[in-house]
C-alpha positions in Angstrom: 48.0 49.0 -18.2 45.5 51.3 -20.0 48.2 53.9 -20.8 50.6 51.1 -22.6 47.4 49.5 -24.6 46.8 53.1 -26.2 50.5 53.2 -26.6 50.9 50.8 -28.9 47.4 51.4 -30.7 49.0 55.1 -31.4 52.3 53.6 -32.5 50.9 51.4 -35.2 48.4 53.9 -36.4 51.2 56.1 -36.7 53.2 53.5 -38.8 49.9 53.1 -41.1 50.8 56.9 -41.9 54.1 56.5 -42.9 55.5 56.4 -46.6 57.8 54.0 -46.8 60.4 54.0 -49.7 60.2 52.2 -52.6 62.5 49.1 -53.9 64.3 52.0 -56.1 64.7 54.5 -53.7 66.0 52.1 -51.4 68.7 50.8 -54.4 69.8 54.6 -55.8 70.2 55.7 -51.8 72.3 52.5 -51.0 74.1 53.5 -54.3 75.0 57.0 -52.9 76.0 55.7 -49.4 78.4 52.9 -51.1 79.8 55.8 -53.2 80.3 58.3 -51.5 81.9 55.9 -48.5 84.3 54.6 -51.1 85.2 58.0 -51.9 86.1 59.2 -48.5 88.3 56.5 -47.7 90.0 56.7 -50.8 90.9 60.4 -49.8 91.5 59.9 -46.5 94.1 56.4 -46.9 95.6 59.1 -49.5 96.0 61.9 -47.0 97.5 59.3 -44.8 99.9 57.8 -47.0 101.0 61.8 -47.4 101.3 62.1 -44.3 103.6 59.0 -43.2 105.5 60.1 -46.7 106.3 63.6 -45.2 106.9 62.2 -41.7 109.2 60.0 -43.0 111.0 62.6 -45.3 111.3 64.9 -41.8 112.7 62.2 -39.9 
């Protein structure tokens, strides 16, 4: 029981270490992930619609 009290004291004196991100950081990295999400399924429905188009030209 003495192992899992230390346990968690070490765990939340970690967390008292850590830097956590601002409300900005948090808003300009959401930003990038929206982005750059947006971007990859634009290419990726394009290289599909390619795709069908030259499967469709073959057959």
């Amino acid at each position: 029981m003495g192992k899992i009290v230390q346990f968690f004291k070490e765990s939340v004196a970690e967390l008292k270490k850590v830097v956590w991100p601002g409300k900005d950081d948090v808003v300009s990295s959401v930003k990038v992930v929206l982005i750059s999400t947006l971007v990859v399924a634009v290419v990726l429905g394009l290289l599909d619609l390619l795709f069908v188009t030259g499967m469709n030209l073959i057959f």
